[in-house]
C-alpha angles and dihedrals in degrees: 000000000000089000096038101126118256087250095054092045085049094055088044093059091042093057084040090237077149139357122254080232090063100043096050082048088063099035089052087050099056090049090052080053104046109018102084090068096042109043087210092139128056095175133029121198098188100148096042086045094050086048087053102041092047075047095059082045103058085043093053093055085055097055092241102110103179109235138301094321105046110163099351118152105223133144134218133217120270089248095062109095117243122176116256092005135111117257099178107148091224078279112128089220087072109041089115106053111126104183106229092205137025120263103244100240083061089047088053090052089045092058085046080067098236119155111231096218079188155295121297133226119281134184122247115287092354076267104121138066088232134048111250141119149110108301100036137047119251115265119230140206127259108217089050112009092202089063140072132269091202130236163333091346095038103128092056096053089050090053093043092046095046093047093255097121132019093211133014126201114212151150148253131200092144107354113321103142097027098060100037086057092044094059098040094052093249141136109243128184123214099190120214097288101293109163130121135178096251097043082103090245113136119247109079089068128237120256095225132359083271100032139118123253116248124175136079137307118224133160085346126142142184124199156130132288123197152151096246130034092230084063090039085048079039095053094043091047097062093030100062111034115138113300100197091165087071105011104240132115093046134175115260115191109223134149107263119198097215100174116145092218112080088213093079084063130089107209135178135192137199123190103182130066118177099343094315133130137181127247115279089254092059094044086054092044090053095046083048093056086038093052093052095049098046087046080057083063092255115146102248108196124171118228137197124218097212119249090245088049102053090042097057088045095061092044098053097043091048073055097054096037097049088062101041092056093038096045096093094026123122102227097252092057086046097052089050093053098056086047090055100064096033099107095052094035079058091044085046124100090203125106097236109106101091097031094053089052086054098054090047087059085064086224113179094210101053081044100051088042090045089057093044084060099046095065106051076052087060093055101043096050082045085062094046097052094029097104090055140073102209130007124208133209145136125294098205134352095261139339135298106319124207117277106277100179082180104063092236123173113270131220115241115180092337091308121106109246117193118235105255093034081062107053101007109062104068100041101039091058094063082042092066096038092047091221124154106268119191114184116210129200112246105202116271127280129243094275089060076253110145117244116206128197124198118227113197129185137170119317105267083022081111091129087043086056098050090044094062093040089065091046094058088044105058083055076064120267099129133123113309107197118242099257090241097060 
Protein backbone atom coordinates (compact mmCIF):
# COMPACT_ATOMS: atom_id res chain seq x y z
CA UNK A 1 0.00 0.00 0.00
CA UNK A 2 3.23 2.33 0.89
CA UNK A 3 3.85 2.83 -3.11
CA UNK A 4 -0.21 3.10 -4.12
CA UNK A 5 -0.30 6.38 -6.02
CA UNK A 6 -1.81 9.63 -4.11
CA UNK A 7 -4.90 9.37 -6.56
CA UNK A 8 -5.70 5.54 -5.74
CA UNK A 9 -5.27 6.13 -1.86
CA UNK A 10 -7.70 9.24 -2.42
CA UNK A 11 -10.63 7.00 -4.12
CA UNK A 12 -10.07 4.36 -1.35
CA UNK A 13 -10.73 6.37 0.97
CA UNK A 14 -13.72 7.82 -1.07
CA UNK A 15 -15.30 4.67 -1.37
CA UNK A 16 -14.13 4.21 2.45
CA UNK A 17 -12.17 0.91 1.45
CA UNK A 18 -10.14 2.29 4.28
CA UNK A 19 -10.07 5.52 6.70
CA UNK A 20 -7.52 8.30 6.26
CA UNK A 21 -7.05 7.51 9.99
CA UNK A 22 -6.02 4.35 9.20
CA UNK A 23 -3.86 5.10 6.39
CA UNK A 24 -1.58 8.22 8.36
CA UNK A 25 -1.38 5.68 11.07
CA UNK A 26 0.51 3.46 8.66
CA UNK A 27 2.26 5.89 6.94
CA UNK A 28 3.53 7.38 10.43
CA UNK A 29 4.54 3.99 11.30
CA UNK A 30 6.66 3.33 8.58
CA UNK A 31 8.43 6.63 9.14
CA UNK A 32 8.98 5.74 12.82
CA UNK A 33 10.63 2.27 10.96
CA UNK A 34 12.62 3.53 8.45
CA UNK A 35 13.31 7.24 9.17
CA UNK A 36 15.96 7.04 11.34
CA UNK A 37 18.27 5.65 8.38
CA UNK A 38 17.12 7.82 5.99
CA UNK A 39 16.80 11.38 7.55
CA UNK A 40 14.01 11.98 5.18
CA UNK A 41 11.96 13.78 7.81
CA UNK A 42 12.97 16.76 9.87
CA UNK A 43 9.90 17.16 11.36
CA UNK A 44 7.06 14.72 12.25
CA UNK A 45 3.18 16.12 13.07
CA UNK A 46 1.70 12.89 14.21
CA UNK A 47 -0.50 14.02 16.49
CA UNK A 48 -1.86 17.23 14.27
CA UNK A 49 -2.06 14.55 11.08
CA UNK A 50 -4.03 11.92 13.07
CA UNK A 51 -6.36 14.90 14.13
CA UNK A 52 -6.74 15.66 10.40
CA UNK A 53 -7.04 12.67 9.15
CA UNK A 54 -9.89 11.54 12.06
CA UNK A 55 -11.03 15.00 10.81
CA UNK A 56 -11.39 13.82 6.82
CA UNK A 57 -13.04 10.99 8.36
CA UNK A 58 -15.69 12.51 10.20
CA UNK A 59 -16.19 14.78 6.94
CA UNK A 60 -16.45 11.86 4.71
CA UNK A 61 -19.60 10.14 7.03
CA UNK A 62 -21.24 13.22 6.49
CA UNK A 63 -21.05 13.17 2.82
CA UNK A 64 -18.98 16.35 2.74
CA UNK A 65 -14.89 14.76 1.40
CA UNK A 66 -12.90 17.76 1.22
CA UNK A 67 -11.39 18.02 -2.13
CA UNK A 68 -8.93 15.88 -4.45
CA UNK A 69 -6.77 14.85 -1.66
CA UNK A 70 -9.14 13.77 1.06
CA UNK A 71 -7.42 11.85 3.51
CA UNK A 72 -4.20 11.43 1.74
CA UNK A 73 -1.28 11.03 3.71
CA UNK A 74 1.92 13.67 1.67
CA UNK A 75 4.84 15.85 3.03
CA UNK A 76 6.41 19.39 1.98
CA UNK A 77 9.87 20.70 1.92
CA UNK A 78 11.34 22.44 5.02
CA UNK A 79 11.33 25.86 3.05
CA UNK A 80 7.49 25.91 2.56
CA UNK A 81 5.80 28.06 5.48
CA UNK A 82 3.52 26.29 7.75
CA UNK A 83 2.01 27.88 10.54
CA UNK A 84 3.45 27.06 13.84
CA UNK A 85 6.13 25.09 12.33
CA UNK A 86 10.09 25.49 11.95
CA UNK A 87 11.38 26.56 8.56
CA UNK A 88 14.99 26.72 9.34
CA UNK A 89 16.94 25.73 5.96
CA UNK A 90 19.34 23.46 7.96
CA UNK A 91 21.06 27.34 8.58
CA UNK A 92 21.63 28.10 12.33
CA UNK A 93 20.59 31.41 11.76
CA UNK A 94 17.65 30.23 11.44
CA UNK A 95 17.09 27.54 14.10
CA UNK A 96 14.45 29.76 15.67
CA UNK A 97 11.86 30.73 12.71
CA UNK A 98 8.39 29.87 13.65
CA UNK A 99 6.08 30.88 10.13
CA UNK A 100 3.19 32.96 11.32
CA UNK A 101 0.96 31.93 8.23
CA UNK A 102 0.78 29.03 5.79
CA UNK A 103 2.56 29.33 2.22
CA UNK A 104 -0.21 29.15 -0.12
CA UNK A 105 0.72 26.17 -2.00
CA UNK A 106 0.45 24.46 1.47
CA UNK A 107 -2.84 26.18 1.98
CA UNK A 108 -3.96 24.70 -1.43
CA UNK A 109 -2.91 21.20 -0.26
CA UNK A 110 -4.62 21.85 3.09
CA UNK A 111 -8.55 22.60 1.11
CA UNK A 112 -7.70 19.31 -0.96
CA UNK A 113 -8.07 17.97 2.11
CA UNK A 114 -4.27 16.06 2.36
CA UNK A 115 -2.83 15.39 5.65
CA UNK A 116 1.05 16.80 5.93
CA UNK A 117 2.31 14.04 7.91
CA UNK A 118 5.64 16.68 8.01
CA UNK A 119 8.60 18.70 6.46
CA UNK A 120 11.30 17.02 4.95
CA UNK A 121 15.26 17.50 5.21
CA UNK A 122 16.96 20.41 3.18
CA UNK A 123 20.22 21.39 2.71
CA UNK A 124 21.54 24.70 4.10
CA UNK A 125 20.44 27.49 2.50
CA UNK A 126 18.55 25.29 -0.34
CA UNK A 127 22.10 26.01 -1.93
CA UNK A 128 23.66 22.36 -2.61
CA UNK A 129 22.86 19.08 -5.02
CA UNK A 130 23.01 16.78 -1.68
CA UNK A 131 21.34 17.05 2.02
CA UNK A 132 23.53 17.69 4.21
CA UNK A 133 24.52 20.52 6.99
CA UNK A 134 24.86 21.53 10.57
CA UNK A 135 21.25 21.15 12.28
CA UNK A 136 20.09 18.36 10.62
CA UNK A 137 21.52 14.62 9.62
CA UNK A 138 22.25 13.89 6.24
CA UNK A 139 19.62 12.25 4.43
CA UNK A 140 20.37 9.24 2.51
CA UNK A 141 19.19 7.43 -0.30
CA UNK A 142 17.25 4.58 -0.29
CA UNK A 143 18.31 2.59 -2.89
CA UNK A 144 21.94 3.01 -1.64
CA UNK A 145 22.12 4.84 1.94
CA UNK A 146 25.68 5.91 1.36
CA UNK A 147 24.69 7.71 -1.14
CA UNK A 148 22.92 10.67 -1.76
CA UNK A 149 19.51 11.33 -2.32
CA UNK A 150 20.36 14.57 -4.03
CA UNK A 151 19.20 18.11 -3.30
CA UNK A 152 17.64 20.41 -2.42
CA UNK A 153 14.73 18.41 -2.06
CA UNK A 154 16.36 15.78 -0.91
CA UNK A 155 14.63 15.04 1.94
CA UNK A 156 11.46 14.76 0.12
CA UNK A 157 12.75 12.14 -2.66
CA UNK A 158 14.02 10.21 -0.21
CA UNK A 159 10.41 10.22 1.67
CA UNK A 160 8.45 9.71 -1.68
CA UNK A 161 11.22 6.53 -2.99
CA UNK A 162 11.24 4.70 0.43
CA UNK A 163 6.83 4.83 0.82
CA UNK A 164 6.94 7.54 3.38
CA UNK A 165 4.87 10.09 1.41
CA UNK A 166 2.70 9.73 -1.26
CA UNK A 167 3.57 13.45 -2.73
CA UNK A 168 6.19 15.79 -2.03
CA UNK A 169 6.14 19.83 -2.79
CA UNK A 170 9.26 21.20 -3.55
CA UNK A 171 11.36 23.71 -5.30
CA UNK A 172 13.75 24.44 -8.01
CA UNK A 173 16.38 27.49 -8.51
CA UNK A 174 19.21 24.89 -10.34
CA UNK A 175 17.90 21.57 -10.09
CA UNK A 176 16.19 20.91 -6.80
CA UNK A 177 13.46 18.90 -7.70
CA UNK A 178 14.99 17.41 -10.84
CA UNK A 179 17.72 15.87 -9.39
CA UNK A 180 16.32 14.76 -6.43
CA UNK A 181 13.89 13.00 -8.56
CA UNK A 182 16.53 11.79 -10.86
CA UNK A 183 18.43 9.96 -8.16
CA UNK A 184 15.57 8.60 -6.37
CA UNK A 185 13.92 6.97 -9.67
CA UNK A 186 10.57 9.81 -9.68
CA UNK A 187 8.57 11.99 -12.07
CA UNK A 188 9.09 16.01 -10.96
CA UNK A 189 7.58 18.78 -12.33
CA UNK A 190 9.42 22.33 -12.64
CA UNK A 191 6.74 24.26 -13.59
CA UNK A 192 7.24 27.22 -16.01
CA UNK A 193 8.97 29.44 -13.70
CA UNK A 194 6.28 30.18 -11.30
CA UNK A 195 7.92 31.65 -7.97
CA UNK A 196 7.44 34.43 -6.55
CA UNK A 197 8.86 36.28 -3.09
CA UNK A 198 5.35 36.03 -1.02
CA UNK A 199 4.50 32.43 -2.00
CA UNK A 200 5.68 31.73 1.51
CA UNK A 201 8.69 29.67 0.04
CA UNK A 202 12.19 30.45 1.88
CA UNK A 203 14.54 31.93 0.23
CA UNK A 204 13.95 34.96 0.11
CA UNK A 205 14.57 35.16 3.88
CA UNK A 206 12.60 36.23 6.16
CA UNK A 207 13.21 40.00 7.85
CA UNK A 208 12.66 38.76 11.59
CA UNK A 209 11.79 35.31 13.08
CA UNK A 210 8.12 36.52 12.54
CA UNK A 211 8.54 38.51 9.72
CA UNK A 212 7.45 38.66 6.32
CA UNK A 213 9.78 37.80 3.27
CA UNK A 214 10.63 40.41 1.21
CA UNK A 215 13.23 40.13 -1.88
CA UNK A 216 13.07 38.85 -5.42
CA UNK A 217 12.13 35.94 -7.03
CA UNK A 218 14.36 34.65 -9.79
CA UNK A 219 14.75 31.34 -11.39
CA UNK A 220 13.01 30.23 -8.84
CA UNK A 221 9.89 26.98 -8.95
CA UNK A 222 7.88 25.56 -7.19
CA UNK A 223 6.38 22.19 -7.98
CA UNK A 224 5.35 18.60 -7.29
CA UNK A 225 7.32 15.50 -6.94
CA UNK A 226 5.75 12.01 -7.19
CA UNK A 227 5.91 8.24 -8.04
CA UNK A 228 3.47 8.40 -11.00
CA UNK A 229 2.93 11.09 -13.48
CA UNK A 230 -1.04 11.00 -12.94
CA UNK A 231 -0.04 12.16 -8.95
CA UNK A 232 2.53 14.32 -10.24
CA UNK A 233 -0.86 15.87 -13.23
CA UNK A 234 -3.02 15.42 -9.73
CA UNK A 235 -0.52 17.63 -7.49
CA UNK A 236 -0.11 20.58 -10.40
CA UNK A 237 -3.59 20.67 -10.91
CA UNK A 238 -4.57 21.78 -7.41
CA UNK A 239 -1.04 23.85 -6.83
CA UNK A 240 -1.32 26.14 -9.26
CA UNK A 241 -4.66 27.09 -9.72
CA UNK A 242 -5.33 31.40 -10.34
CA UNK A 243 -4.31 33.17 -7.86
CA UNK A 244 -6.21 36.58 -8.62
CA UNK A 245 -5.46 37.86 -5.03
CA UNK A 246 -1.90 38.18 -6.12
CA UNK A 247 -1.94 37.73 -9.76
CA UNK A 248 0.21 34.76 -10.33
CA UNK A 249 -0.45 31.67 -11.53
CA UNK A 250 -2.34 32.92 -14.24
CA UNK A 251 -3.94 31.34 -17.16
CA UNK A 252 -2.15 31.59 -20.08
CA UNK A 253 -4.16 30.47 -23.38
CA UNK A 254 -1.91 28.38 -25.56
CA UNK A 255 -2.53 25.53 -28.00
CA UNK A 256 -1.85 22.15 -26.03
CA UNK A 257 -1.22 18.70 -28.19
CA UNK A 258 -2.94 16.26 -25.71
CA UNK A 259 -2.79 12.63 -28.04
CA UNK A 260 -2.26 9.49 -26.13
CA UNK A 261 -0.07 8.11 -28.82
CA UNK A 262 3.11 9.33 -28.67
CA UNK A 263 3.23 9.06 -32.45
CA UNK A 264 1.29 12.13 -32.92
CA UNK A 265 4.53 13.97 -31.01
CA UNK A 266 7.97 15.50 -32.60
CA UNK A 267 10.60 15.20 -30.02
CA UNK A 268 14.59 16.08 -29.87
CA UNK A 269 17.21 15.34 -27.64
CA UNK A 270 20.57 16.69 -26.87
CA UNK A 271 23.02 14.90 -24.63
CA UNK A 272 25.94 17.26 -24.47
CA UNK A 273 26.23 21.26 -22.71
CA UNK A 274 29.06 22.71 -22.75
CA UNK A 275 31.42 19.54 -23.51
CA UNK A 276 29.82 17.52 -21.24
CA UNK A 277 28.54 14.45 -21.42
CA UNK A 278 26.83 12.19 -19.26
CA UNK A 279 28.24 8.61 -17.78
CA UNK A 280 27.95 5.64 -20.21
CA UNK A 281 24.93 4.23 -18.04
CA UNK A 282 22.96 7.30 -18.53
CA UNK A 283 23.75 7.56 -22.10
CA UNK A 284 22.36 3.80 -22.37
CA UNK A 285 19.35 4.61 -20.17
CA UNK A 286 18.39 7.76 -22.59
CA UNK A 287 18.90 5.60 -26.21
CA UNK A 288 16.72 2.98 -24.37
CA UNK A 289 13.71 5.65 -23.73
CA UNK A 290 14.48 6.99 -27.21
CA UNK A 291 14.24 3.65 -28.76
CA UNK A 292 10.82 2.97 -27.26
CA UNK A 293 9.47 6.01 -28.26
CA UNK A 294 10.71 5.99 -31.83
CA UNK A 295 9.43 2.15 -32.00
CA UNK A 296 5.72 4.16 -30.87
CA UNK A 297 6.23 6.04 -34.57
CA UNK A 298 7.37 9.40 -32.86
CA UNK A 299 10.26 11.53 -34.97
CA UNK A 300 13.12 11.24 -32.87
CA UNK A 301 15.90 14.13 -34.10
CA UNK A 302 19.14 14.99 -32.13
CA UNK A 303 19.87 18.52 -31.50
CA UNK A 304 23.08 20.73 -30.41
CA UNK A 305 22.87 23.81 -27.99
CA UNK A 306 25.74 25.86 -29.57
CA UNK A 307 29.05 26.36 -27.58
CA UNK A 308 28.32 30.31 -27.40
CA UNK A 309 24.77 29.50 -26.22
CA UNK A 310 25.36 27.38 -23.48
CA UNK A 311 28.03 29.53 -22.41
CA UNK A 312 26.08 32.62 -22.17
CA UNK A 313 23.42 30.64 -20.42
CA UNK A 314 25.75 29.57 -17.37
CA UNK A 315 27.14 33.01 -17.03
CA UNK A 316 24.04 34.76 -16.79
CA UNK A 317 22.24 32.20 -14.35
CA UNK A 318 25.63 32.15 -11.79
CA UNK A 319 24.50 36.13 -12.16
CA UNK A 320 21.14 35.73 -11.23
CA UNK A 321 21.77 33.13 -8.64
CA UNK A 322 24.22 34.69 -7.07
CA UNK A 323 21.81 37.39 -6.27
CA UNK A 324 18.71 35.36 -5.38
CA UNK A 325 20.54 33.48 -2.80
CA UNK A 326 22.75 36.85 -1.56
CA UNK A 327 19.89 39.16 -1.46
CA UNK A 328 19.05 38.65 2.32
CA UNK A 329 22.43 37.74 3.18
CA UNK A 330 24.61 39.76 5.94
CA UNK A 331 28.19 40.26 4.00
CA UNK A 332 30.22 37.74 6.15
CA UNK A 333 27.63 34.66 5.28
CA UNK A 334 27.84 35.65 2.18
CA UNK A 335 31.52 35.66 1.98
CA UNK A 336 31.55 32.45 3.32
CA UNK A 337 29.24 31.22 0.84
CA UNK A 338 31.11 32.12 -2.03
CA UNK A 339 34.13 30.52 -0.19
CA UNK A 340 32.37 27.61 0.15
CA UNK A 341 32.03 26.75 -3.01
CA UNK A 342 35.32 28.16 -4.17
CA UNK A 343 37.29 24.74 -4.68
CA UNK A 344 34.62 23.16 -6.90
CA UNK A 345 33.69 26.50 -8.60
CA UNK A 346 37.73 26.25 -9.54
CA UNK A 347 37.37 22.26 -10.50
CA UNK A 348 34.37 23.28 -12.34
CA UNK A 349 34.26 23.86 -16.51
CA UNK A 350 31.87 25.68 -16.22
CA UNK A 351 31.97 29.73 -16.59
CA UNK A 352 30.56 30.47 -13.38
CA UNK A 353 33.18 31.71 -11.20
CA UNK A 354 32.96 35.80 -11.88
CA UNK A 355 29.58 35.90 -12.54
CA UNK A 356 28.63 34.14 -9.31
CA UNK A 357 30.76 36.76 -7.37
CA UNK A 358 28.62 39.47 -9.25
CA UNK A 359 25.50 38.31 -8.36
CA UNK A 360 26.70 37.98 -4.58
CA UNK A 361 27.53 42.04 -4.71
CA UNK A 362 23.72 42.48 -5.24
CA UNK A 363 24.66 45.07 -7.98
CA UNK A 364 21.92 46.43 -9.52
CA UNK A 365 23.47 46.89 -12.40
CA UNK A 366 24.96 43.11 -13.12
CA UNK A 367 21.49 42.15 -11.99
CA UNK A 368 19.43 44.44 -14.29
CA UNK A 369 22.05 43.46 -17.39
CA UNK A 370 21.84 39.73 -16.37
CA UNK A 371 17.85 39.87 -16.87
CA UNK A 372 18.15 41.73 -20.04
CA UNK A 373 20.10 38.67 -21.18
CA UNK A 374 18.37 36.67 -20.22
CA UNK A 375 15.85 37.47 -22.22
CA UNK A 376 17.20 37.61 -25.53
CA UNK A 377 18.52 33.47 -23.93
CA UNK A 378 15.08 32.75 -23.57
CA UNK A 379 14.29 33.60 -27.50
CA UNK A 380 16.83 32.17 -28.98
CA UNK A 381 16.46 28.72 -27.16
CA UNK A 382 12.63 29.26 -28.05
CA UNK A 383 13.81 29.15 -31.80
CA UNK A 384 15.77 26.48 -31.38
CA UNK A 385 13.17 24.24 -29.74
CA UNK A 386 10.37 25.84 -31.46
CA UNK A 387 9.69 22.81 -34.23
CA UNK A 388 9.31 20.23 -31.33
CA UNK A 389 6.92 19.24 -28.66
CA UNK A 390 9.20 17.87 -26.02
CA UNK A 391 12.72 17.87 -25.87
CA UNK A 392 14.83 15.11 -23.96
CA UNK A 393 18.23 15.18 -22.25
CA UNK A 394 20.11 14.14 -19.29
CA UNK A 395 19.49 15.44 -15.69
CA UNK A 396 22.59 14.88 -14.42
CA UNK A 397 25.76 13.09 -15.76
CA UNK A 398 25.09 9.69 -13.78
CA UNK A 399 23.15 8.49 -10.79
CA UNK A 400 23.20 9.27 -6.98
CA UNK A 401 27.01 9.54 -5.94
CA UNK A 402 28.21 8.87 -2.71
CA UNK A 403 27.93 11.74 -0.13
CA UNK A 404 30.82 13.87 -0.71
CA UNK A 405 30.15 16.76 2.06
CA UNK A 406 33.33 18.15 0.63
CA UNK A 407 32.50 18.89 -2.87
CA UNK A 408 35.57 16.51 -4.23
CA UNK A 409 36.03 15.78 -7.62
CA UNK A 410 33.96 12.28 -8.85
CA UNK A 411 34.96 9.49 -11.15
CA UNK A 412 32.83 9.08 -14.15
CA UNK A 413 33.88 6.20 -16.48
CA UNK A 414 37.46 6.23 -15.17
CA UNK A 415 37.76 10.17 -15.86
CA UNK A 416 37.72 12.67 -12.98
CA UNK A 417 34.21 15.05 -13.28
CA UNK A 418 34.04 18.23 -11.08
CA UNK A 419 31.11 18.64 -8.78
CA UNK A 420 29.07 21.03 -10.32
CA UNK A 421 30.05 19.74 -14.06
CA UNK A 422 28.31 16.41 -12.70
CA UNK A 423 24.73 17.48 -11.34
CA UNK A 424 24.56 21.29 -12.49
CA UNK A 425 24.73 21.42 -16.49
CA UNK A 426 21.42 19.84 -17.59
CA UNK A 427 19.13 21.35 -15.09
CA UNK A 428 20.51 24.89 -14.83
CA UNK A 429 20.00 25.40 -18.30
CA UNK A 430 15.94 24.99 -18.07
CA UNK A 431 16.40 26.96 -15.15
CA UNK A 432 17.58 30.03 -17.23
CA UNK A 433 15.11 29.51 -20.13
CA UNK A 434 11.88 28.90 -17.44
CA UNK A 435 10.69 26.36 -19.35
CA UNK A 436 8.40 23.30 -17.91
CA UNK A 437 10.70 20.62 -17.02
CA UNK A 438 9.20 16.96 -16.13
CA UNK A 439 11.82 14.48 -15.00
CA UNK A 440 11.07 10.65 -15.85
CA UNK A 441 12.47 7.60 -14.33
CA UNK A 442 14.66 5.59 -16.89
CA UNK A 443 14.75 2.20 -15.59
CA UNK A 444 17.58 1.42 -13.12
CA UNK A 445 21.62 0.57 -14.06
CA UNK A 446 23.33 -2.19 -13.53
CA UNK A 447 24.24 -1.21 -9.88
CA UNK A 448 19.76 -1.04 -8.87
CA UNK A 449 20.84 2.58 -8.98
CA UNK A 450 17.88 4.81 -10.40
CA UNK A 451 18.57 6.81 -14.06
CA UNK A 452 16.46 10.09 -14.66
CA UNK A 453 15.78 12.02 -18.11
CA UNK A 454 14.60 15.52 -18.32
CA UNK A 455 11.60 16.29 -20.78
CA UNK A 456 11.25 19.82 -21.55
CA UNK A 457 8.14 21.81 -23.87
CA UNK A 458 7.12 25.20 -24.52
CA UNK A 459 7.01 27.52 -21.84
CA UNK A 460 2.61 27.32 -20.23
CA UNK A 461 2.67 23.36 -22.22
CA UNK A 462 2.51 22.29 -18.81
CA UNK A 463 -0.75 19.79 -19.70
CA UNK A 464 1.42 18.66 -23.29
CA UNK A 465 4.02 17.76 -21.12
CA UNK A 466 2.06 15.68 -18.74
CA UNK A 467 0.45 14.18 -21.38
CA UNK A 468 3.68 12.72 -22.85
CA UNK A 469 4.96 11.92 -19.65
CA UNK A 470 2.17 9.44 -19.24
CA UNK A 471 2.73 8.15 -22.51
CA UNK A 472 6.17 7.25 -21.85
CA UNK A 473 5.14 5.94 -18.82
CA UNK A 474 2.78 3.55 -19.62
CA UNK A 475 6.18 1.85 -22.32
CA UNK A 476 7.51 1.49 -18.79
CA UNK A 477 9.37 3.87 -17.48
CA UNK A 478 7.71 4.27 -14.58
CA UNK A 479 8.91 4.04 -10.35
CA UNK A 480 10.67 0.98 -9.53
CA UNK A 481 10.57 0.60 -5.42
CA UNK A 482 13.97 0.64 -3.51
CA UNK A 483 14.26 -3.19 -2.78
CA UNK A 484 14.27 -2.49 1.03
CA UNK A 485 11.21 -0.97 1.15
Amino acid sequence: MHFDSAASLARRIREKELSAEQLSQYYLARIEQHNPSINAYVEVFKEEALSIARACDKALSQAEPLGLLHGVPISIKESFKMLGTPSRLNFPLMKNYQADSNSILVQRLIDAGAVILGKTNVPTLLADIQTFGPLYPTCNNPYDLGRTAGGSTGGGAAALAAGLSTLELGSDIGGSIRNPSSFCGLFGLKPTENGYANDGHIPPLPQSISGRSIGVSVLNNTGPLARSAEDLELAYQILFRPDWDNLRYLPIVREQKLSPELKDYRFAYFDSLQGISPSQELRQGLEKMLTKIQEQGASVERIQIPANLSERIFKVWATLFGTMIGQNLTWPIKKLFYWRFLKSINQSTLPVKRELKQGLSLSYLHFSRAMAERAELISEINHLFAPYDAVLSPTAMGAAFEHNPKHETMLVDGQAVAYLDYCLPFVAFYNLSAQPVITLPAGLSDRALPLGMSMAAKHHCEATLLQIAKNIEALGFGFVPPRAY
